[in-house]
C-alpha positions as CSV (number, residue, x, y, z in Angstrom):
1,X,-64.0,47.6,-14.6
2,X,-63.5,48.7,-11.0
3,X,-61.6,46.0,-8.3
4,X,-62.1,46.4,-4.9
5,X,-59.2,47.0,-2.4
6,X,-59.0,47.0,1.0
7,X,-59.6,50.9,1.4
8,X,-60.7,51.9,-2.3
9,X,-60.9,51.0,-5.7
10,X,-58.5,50.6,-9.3
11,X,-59.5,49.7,-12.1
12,X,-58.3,47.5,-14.9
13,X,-56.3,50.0,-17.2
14,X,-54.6,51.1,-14.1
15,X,-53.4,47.5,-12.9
16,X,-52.0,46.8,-16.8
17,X,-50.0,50.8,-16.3
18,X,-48.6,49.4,-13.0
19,X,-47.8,46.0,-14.6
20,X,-45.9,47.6,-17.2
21,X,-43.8,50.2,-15.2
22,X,-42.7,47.4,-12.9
23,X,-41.5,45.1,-15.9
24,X,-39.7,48.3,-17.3
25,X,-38.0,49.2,-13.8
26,X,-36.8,45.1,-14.2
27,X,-39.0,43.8,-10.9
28,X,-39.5,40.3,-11.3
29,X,-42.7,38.5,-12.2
30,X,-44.7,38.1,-8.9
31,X,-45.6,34.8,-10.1
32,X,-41.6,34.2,-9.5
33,X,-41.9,34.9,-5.6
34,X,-44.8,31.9,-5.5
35,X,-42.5,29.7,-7.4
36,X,-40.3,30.1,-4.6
37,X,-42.7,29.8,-2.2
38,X,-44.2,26.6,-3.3
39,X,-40.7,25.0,-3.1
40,X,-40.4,24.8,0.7
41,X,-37.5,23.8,3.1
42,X,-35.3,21.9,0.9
43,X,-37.7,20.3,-1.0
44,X,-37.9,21.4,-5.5
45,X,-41.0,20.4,-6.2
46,X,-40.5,20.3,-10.2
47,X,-37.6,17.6,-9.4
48,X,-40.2,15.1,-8.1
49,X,-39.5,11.9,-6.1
50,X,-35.8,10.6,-6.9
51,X,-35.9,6.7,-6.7
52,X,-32.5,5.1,-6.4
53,X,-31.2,1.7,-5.9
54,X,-30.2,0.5,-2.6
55,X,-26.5,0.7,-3.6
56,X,-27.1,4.5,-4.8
57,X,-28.5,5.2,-0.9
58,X,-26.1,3.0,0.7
59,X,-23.5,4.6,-1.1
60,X,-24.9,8.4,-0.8
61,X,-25.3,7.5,3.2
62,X,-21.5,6.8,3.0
63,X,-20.7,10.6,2.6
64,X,-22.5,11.7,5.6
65,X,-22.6,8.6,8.0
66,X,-19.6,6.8,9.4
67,X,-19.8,3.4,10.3
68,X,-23.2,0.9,10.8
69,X,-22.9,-0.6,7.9
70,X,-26.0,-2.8,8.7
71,X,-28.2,-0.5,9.8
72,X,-27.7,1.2,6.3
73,X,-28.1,-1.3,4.4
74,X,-31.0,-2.4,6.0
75,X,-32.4,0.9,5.8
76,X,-31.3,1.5,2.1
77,X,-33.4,-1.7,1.1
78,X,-36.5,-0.6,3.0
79,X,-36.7,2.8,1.6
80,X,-36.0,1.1,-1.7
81,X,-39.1,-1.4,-1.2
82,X,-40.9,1.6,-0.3
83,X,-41.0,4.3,-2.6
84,X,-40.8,1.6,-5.4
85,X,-44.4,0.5,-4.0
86,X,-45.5,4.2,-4.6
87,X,-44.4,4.3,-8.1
88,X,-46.0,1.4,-8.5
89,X,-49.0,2.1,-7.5
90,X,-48.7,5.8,-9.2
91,X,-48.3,4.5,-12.8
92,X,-51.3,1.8,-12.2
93,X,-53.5,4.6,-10.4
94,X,-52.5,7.2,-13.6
95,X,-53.8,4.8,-16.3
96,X,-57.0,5.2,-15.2
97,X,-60.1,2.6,-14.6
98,X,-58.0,0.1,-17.0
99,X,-55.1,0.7,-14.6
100,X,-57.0,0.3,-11.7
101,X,-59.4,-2.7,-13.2
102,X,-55.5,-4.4,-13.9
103,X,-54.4,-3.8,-10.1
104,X,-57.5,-5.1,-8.8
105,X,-57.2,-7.7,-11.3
106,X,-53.5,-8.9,-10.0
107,X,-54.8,-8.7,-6.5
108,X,-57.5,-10.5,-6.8
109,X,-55.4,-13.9,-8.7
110,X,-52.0,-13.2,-7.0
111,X,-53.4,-12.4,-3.7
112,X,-50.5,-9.7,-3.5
113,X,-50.8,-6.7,-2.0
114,X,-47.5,-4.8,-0.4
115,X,-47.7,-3.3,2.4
116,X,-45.7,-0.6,3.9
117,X,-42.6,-1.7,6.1
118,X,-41.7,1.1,8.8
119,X,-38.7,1.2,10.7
120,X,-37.3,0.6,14.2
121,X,-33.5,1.9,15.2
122,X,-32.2,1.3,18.2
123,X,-28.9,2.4,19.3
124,X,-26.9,4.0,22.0
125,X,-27.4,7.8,22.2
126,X,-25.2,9.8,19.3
127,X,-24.9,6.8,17.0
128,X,-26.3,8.4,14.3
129,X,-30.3,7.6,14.5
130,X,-31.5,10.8,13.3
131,X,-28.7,12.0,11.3
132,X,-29.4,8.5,9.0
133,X,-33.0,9.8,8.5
134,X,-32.3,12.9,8.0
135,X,-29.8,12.0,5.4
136,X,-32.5,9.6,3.4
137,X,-35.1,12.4,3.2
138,X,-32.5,15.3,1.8
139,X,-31.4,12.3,-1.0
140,X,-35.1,11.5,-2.2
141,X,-36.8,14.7,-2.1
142,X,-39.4,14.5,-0.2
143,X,-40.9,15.5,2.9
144,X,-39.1,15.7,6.3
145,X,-40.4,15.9,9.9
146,X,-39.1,15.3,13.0
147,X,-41.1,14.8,16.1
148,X,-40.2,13.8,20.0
149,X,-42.3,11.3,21.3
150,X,-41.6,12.7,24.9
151,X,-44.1,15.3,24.1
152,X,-47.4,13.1,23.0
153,X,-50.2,12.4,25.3
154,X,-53.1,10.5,24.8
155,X,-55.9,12.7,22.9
156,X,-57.6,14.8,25.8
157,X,-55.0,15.1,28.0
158,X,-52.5,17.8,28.7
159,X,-49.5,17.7,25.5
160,X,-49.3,16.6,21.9
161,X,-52.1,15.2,20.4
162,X,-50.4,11.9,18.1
163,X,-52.1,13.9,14.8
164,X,-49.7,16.9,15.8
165,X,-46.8,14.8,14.3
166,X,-48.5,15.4,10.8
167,X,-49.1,18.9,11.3
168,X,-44.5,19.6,11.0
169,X,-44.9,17.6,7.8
170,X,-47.3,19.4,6.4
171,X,-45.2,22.9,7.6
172,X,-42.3,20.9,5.5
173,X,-44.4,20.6,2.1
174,X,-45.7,24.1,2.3
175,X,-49.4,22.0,2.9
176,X,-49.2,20.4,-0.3
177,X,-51.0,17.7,0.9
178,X,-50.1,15.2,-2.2
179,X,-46.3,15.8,-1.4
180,X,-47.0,15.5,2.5
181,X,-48.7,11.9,2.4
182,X,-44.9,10.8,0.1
183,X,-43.0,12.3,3.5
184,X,-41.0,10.6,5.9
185,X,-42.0,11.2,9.6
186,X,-38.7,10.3,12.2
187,X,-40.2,9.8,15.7
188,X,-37.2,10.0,18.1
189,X,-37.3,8.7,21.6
190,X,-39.5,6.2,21.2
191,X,-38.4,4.2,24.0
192,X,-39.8,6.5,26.5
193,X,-43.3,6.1,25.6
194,X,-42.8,2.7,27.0
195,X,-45.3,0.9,29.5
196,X,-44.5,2.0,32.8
197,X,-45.4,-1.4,34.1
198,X,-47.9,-4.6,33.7
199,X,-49.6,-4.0,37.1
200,X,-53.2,-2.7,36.2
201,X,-53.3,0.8,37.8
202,X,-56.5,3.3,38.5
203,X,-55.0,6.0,36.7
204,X,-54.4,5.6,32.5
205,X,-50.9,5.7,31.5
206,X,-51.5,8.8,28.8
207,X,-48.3,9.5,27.9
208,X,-47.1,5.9,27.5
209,X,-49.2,3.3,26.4
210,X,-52.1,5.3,25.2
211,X,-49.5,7.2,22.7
212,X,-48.9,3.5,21.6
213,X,-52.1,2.8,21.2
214,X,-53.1,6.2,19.5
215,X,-50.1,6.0,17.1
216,X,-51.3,2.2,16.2
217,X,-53.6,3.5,12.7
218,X,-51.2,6.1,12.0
219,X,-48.0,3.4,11.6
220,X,-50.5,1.4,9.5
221,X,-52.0,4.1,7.4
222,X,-55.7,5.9,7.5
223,X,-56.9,9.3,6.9
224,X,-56.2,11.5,9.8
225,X,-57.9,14.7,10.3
226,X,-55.2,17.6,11.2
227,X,-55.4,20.5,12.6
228,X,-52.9,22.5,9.6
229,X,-51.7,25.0,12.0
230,X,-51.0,22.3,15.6
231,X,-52.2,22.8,18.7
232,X,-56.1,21.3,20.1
233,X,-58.4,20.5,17.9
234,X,-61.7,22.2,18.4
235,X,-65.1,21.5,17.0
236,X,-65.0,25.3,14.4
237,X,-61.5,24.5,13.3
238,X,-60.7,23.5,9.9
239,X,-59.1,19.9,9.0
240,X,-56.6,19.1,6.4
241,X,-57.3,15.2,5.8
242,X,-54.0,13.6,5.4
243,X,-54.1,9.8,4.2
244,X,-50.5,8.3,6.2
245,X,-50.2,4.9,4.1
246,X,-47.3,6.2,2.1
247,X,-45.9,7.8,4.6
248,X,-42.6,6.0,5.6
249,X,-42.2,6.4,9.6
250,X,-38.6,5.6,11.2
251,X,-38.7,5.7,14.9
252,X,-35.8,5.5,17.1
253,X,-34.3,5.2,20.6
254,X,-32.0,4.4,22.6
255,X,-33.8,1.7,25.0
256,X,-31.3,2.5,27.8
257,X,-30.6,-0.7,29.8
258,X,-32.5,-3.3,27.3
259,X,-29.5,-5.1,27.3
260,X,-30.1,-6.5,30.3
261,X,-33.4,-8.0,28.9
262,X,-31.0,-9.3,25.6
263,X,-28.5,-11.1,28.0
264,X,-31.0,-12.8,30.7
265,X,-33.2,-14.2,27.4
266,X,-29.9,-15.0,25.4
267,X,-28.6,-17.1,29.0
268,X,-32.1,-18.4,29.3
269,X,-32.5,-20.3,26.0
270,X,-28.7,-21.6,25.8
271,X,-29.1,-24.8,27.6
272,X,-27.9,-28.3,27.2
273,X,-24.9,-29.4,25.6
274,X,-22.8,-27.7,23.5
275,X,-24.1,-24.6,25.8
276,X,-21.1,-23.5,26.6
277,X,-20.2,-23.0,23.2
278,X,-22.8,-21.0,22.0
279,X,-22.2,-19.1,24.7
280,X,-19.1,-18.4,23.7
281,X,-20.2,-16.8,20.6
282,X,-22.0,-14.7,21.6
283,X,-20.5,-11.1,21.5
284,X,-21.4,-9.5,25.0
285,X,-20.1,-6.3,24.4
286,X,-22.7,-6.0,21.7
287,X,-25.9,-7.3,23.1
288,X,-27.9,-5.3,21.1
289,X,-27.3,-6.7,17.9
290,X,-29.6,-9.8,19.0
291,X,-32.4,-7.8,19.7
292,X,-35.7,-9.2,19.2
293,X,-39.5,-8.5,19.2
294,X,-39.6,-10.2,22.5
295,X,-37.2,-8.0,24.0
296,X,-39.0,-4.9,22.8
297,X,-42.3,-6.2,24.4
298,X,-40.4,-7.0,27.8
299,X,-38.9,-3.5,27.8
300,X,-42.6,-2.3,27.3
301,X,-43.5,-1.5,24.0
302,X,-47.3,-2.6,23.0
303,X,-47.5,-6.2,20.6
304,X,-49.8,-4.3,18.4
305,X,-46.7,-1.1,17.8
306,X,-43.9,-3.7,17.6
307,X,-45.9,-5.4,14.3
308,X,-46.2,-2.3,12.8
309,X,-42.5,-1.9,13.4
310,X,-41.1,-5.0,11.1
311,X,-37.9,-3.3,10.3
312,X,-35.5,-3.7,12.9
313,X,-31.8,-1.8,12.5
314,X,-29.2,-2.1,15.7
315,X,-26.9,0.7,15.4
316,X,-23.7,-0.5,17.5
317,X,-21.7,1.9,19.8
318,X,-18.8,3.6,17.5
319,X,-15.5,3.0,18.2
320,X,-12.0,4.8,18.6
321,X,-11.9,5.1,14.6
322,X,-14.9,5.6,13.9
323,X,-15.4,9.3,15.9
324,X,-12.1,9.8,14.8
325,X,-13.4,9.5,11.1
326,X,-16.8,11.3,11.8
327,X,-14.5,14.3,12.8
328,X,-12.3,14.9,9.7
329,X,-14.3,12.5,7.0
330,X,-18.2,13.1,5.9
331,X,-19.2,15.9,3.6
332,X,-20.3,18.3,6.7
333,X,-17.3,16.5,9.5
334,X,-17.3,18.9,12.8
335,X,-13.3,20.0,12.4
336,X,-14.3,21.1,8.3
337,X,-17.4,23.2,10.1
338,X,-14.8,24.9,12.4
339,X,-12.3,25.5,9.0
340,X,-14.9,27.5,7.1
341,X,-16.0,29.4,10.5
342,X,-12.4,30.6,10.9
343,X,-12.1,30.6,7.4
344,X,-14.6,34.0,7.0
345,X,-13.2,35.8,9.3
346,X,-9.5,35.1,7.6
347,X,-7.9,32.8,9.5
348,X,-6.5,29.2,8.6
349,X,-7.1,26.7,11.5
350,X,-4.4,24.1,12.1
351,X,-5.0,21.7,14.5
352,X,-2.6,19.2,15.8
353,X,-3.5,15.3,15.3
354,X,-2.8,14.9,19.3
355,X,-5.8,17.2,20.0
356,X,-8.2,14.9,17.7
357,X,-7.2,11.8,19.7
358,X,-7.6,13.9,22.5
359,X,-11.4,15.3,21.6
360,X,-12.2,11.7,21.3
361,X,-10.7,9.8,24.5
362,X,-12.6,12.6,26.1
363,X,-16.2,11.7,24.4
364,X,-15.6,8.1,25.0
365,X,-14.4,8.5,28.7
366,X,-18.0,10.6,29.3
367,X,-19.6,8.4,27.1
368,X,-21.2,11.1,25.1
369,X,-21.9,9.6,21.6
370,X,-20.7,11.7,17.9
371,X,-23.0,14.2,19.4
372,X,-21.0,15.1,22.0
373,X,-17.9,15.5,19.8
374,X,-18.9,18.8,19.0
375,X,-19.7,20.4,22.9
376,X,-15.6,19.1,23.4
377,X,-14.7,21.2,20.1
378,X,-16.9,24.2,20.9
379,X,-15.2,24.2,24.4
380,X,-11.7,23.8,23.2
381,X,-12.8,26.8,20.2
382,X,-14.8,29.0,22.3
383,X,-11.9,31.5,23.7
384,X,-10.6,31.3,19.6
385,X,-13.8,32.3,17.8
386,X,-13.9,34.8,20.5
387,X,-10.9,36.6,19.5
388,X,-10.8,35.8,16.0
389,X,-13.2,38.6,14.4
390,X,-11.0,41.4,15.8
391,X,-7.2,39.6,15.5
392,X,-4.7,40.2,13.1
393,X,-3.6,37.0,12.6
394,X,-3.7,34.5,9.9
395,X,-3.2,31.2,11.2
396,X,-4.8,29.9,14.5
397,X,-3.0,26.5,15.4
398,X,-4.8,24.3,18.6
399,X,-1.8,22.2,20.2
400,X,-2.3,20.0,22.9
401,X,-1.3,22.2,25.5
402,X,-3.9,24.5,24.3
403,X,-6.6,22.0,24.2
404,X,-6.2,20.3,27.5
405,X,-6.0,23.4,29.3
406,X,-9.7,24.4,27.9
407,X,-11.2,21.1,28.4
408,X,-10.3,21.0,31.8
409,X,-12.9,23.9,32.6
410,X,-15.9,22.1,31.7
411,X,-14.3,18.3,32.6
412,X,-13.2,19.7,36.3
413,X,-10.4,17.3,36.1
414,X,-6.5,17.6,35.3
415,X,-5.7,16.4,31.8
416,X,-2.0,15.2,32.1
């Protein structure tokens, strides 16, 4: 029997030859390569969905996150509701009709049916929004994508079509579809797809409300045609049909200046007696942890995107402690990232505990969030790495002296 190539033929007896040189020379089982393949970007497809407790995520966010111990826990317990509705659902849907003659049986006298619960974080920039979904998808397994809603435009219209967003989960799962429709989808900056106003207007706000209004049946789940490789969809091009109701969206922003909406409602309603001491209570260097639906709608989200958003988290600005902690602390800390970069080229890094109060007055004072704790460490480093692959030294310590000197050429001001 003769095969076909792409410039001749080979037959059988000659592919079994080749076959068995190869597994005599010790080259692996090409079937191995797919295996590896199939696995994608940290995802082991034979390991499956891992389903933990609240406390197990709670406590596994520990190792990575510092602080917001709300804002985990409220996220713990949705992902927990979640994926536990999946399994459910999988073990009814894999008995077969009986199974799915029992479910429609339950639904039909209960009147229960759970829906999906996404999720709304809203915190100052470099409080740890993405970091905590990140963190969730790498401990359950499963699909990851992050996507900038900054980007999106209304379908027709120069940008990101909303489908788009599917298209870097399906990239994560290798296309296994199955895997893709279990993902998480983290849609960061949220905020800025906001109304631009509620004065009618001759021109349509594309990349604002009509990226609401086309991300409304996504949020809520239907099948969505998308285009597997991005980009505009055009009538010849082939559609992957991704069904989103188990997919598990977490959105998050920063909602600059929506405290002011917090504080005028909060004044508003606190009338009468005994207004004084409620008002008293209230803790106005934290505004944001009395954020409601209403406040959301004022700033200029859509009623319809704000229901399909139940899930509210407030993640609070971190304090003095707390970037000190996020330095030294979690699993992958900034300072232990530095350690191992000095550490292969054969150098021990010492650095002083003056400079770490130093690297965080300075993010404070500039307001720049955890995120911004490692631009003041790459500033201080820079000159250091620099020299490190061709010194002869074996110990590299930063004193204070050291650091203030190389802040001051990206601050502009004298560190005393």
């Amino acid at each position: 029997m003769l095969l076909q190539g792409q410039k001749g033929y080979i037959c059988t007896d000659c592919i079994y030859t080749a076959a068995d040189y190869l597994k005599q020379m010790g080259v692996p089982n090409p079937g191995a390569y797919e295996d590896e393949e199939q696995k994608g970007p940290g995802i082991d497809k034979d390991k499956g969905l891992q389903l933990l407790r609240p406390k197990e995520i709670n406590d596994f966010l520990d190792q990575y996150v510092i602080g917001q111990e709300r804002a985990k826990k409220l996220l713990s317990v949705a992902v927990y509701n979640h994926y536990k509705r999946i399994k459910y659902n999988e073990s009814h849907q894999g008995t077969g009709k009986k199974g799915s003659k029992r479910l429609r049986e339950i639904s039909d006298v209960e009147g229960v049916e759970i829906e999906k619960s996404n999720i709304l974080l809203v915190g100052p920039t470099g409080t740890g929004k993405t970091l905590l979904a990140r963190t969730i998808a790498r401990l359950l397994n499963v699909p990851f994508a992050i996507v900038d809603a900054t980007v999106l435009t209304e379908a027709g219209y120069v940008g990101e079509d909303v489908e788009n967003i599917l298209t870097r989960l399906l990239q994560d799962a290798d296309y296994d579809v199955a895997m893709a429709e279990k993902g998480i989808v983290f849609v960061d900056e949220i905020d800025k797809i906001a109304r631009k106003g509620d004065n009618p207007s001759i021109t349509r706000d594309v990349s604002g409300e009509g990226v609401q209004q086309a991300m409304l049946k996504l949020l809520e789940g239907t099948v969505v045609n998308v285009p597997p490789k991005g980009g505009r969809k055009h009538p010849e091009q082939a559609m992957v049909p991704v069904n989103t109701k188990d997919i598990l969206f977490i959105c998050g922003g920063a909602f600059e200046g929506i405290e002011k909406i917090i504080g005028q409602r909060l004044n508003t309603q606190v009338i009468g007696f005994g207004a004084q001491k409620i008002r008293d209570n209230i803790d106005t260097d934290n505004l944001l942890k009395y954020i409601a639906p209403q406040d959301l709608r004022s700033y200029g989200l859509i009623p319809e995107i704000i229901g399909r958003l139940p899930i509210i988290a407030t993640l609070v600005s971190l304090d003095r402690q707390a970037m000190l902690d996020i330095l030294t602390k979690p699993k992958n800390a900034i300072i232990k990232q530095f350690d191992k970069i000095f550490e292969l080229d054969g150098i021990k890094l010492v650095i002083d505990d003056k400079v770490l109060d130093l690297i965080v007055d300075t993010a404070i004072r500039h307001k720049l969030g955890a995120r911004g704790l490692r631009s003041i460490c790459e500033a201080i480093m820079t000159d250091a790495m620099y020299e490190a692959p061709t010194s002869s030294r074996k110990e590299f310590r930063v004193t204070l002296d050291y650091a203030k000197k190389h802040l001051t050429t990206i601050t502009g001001e004298a560190l005393s």
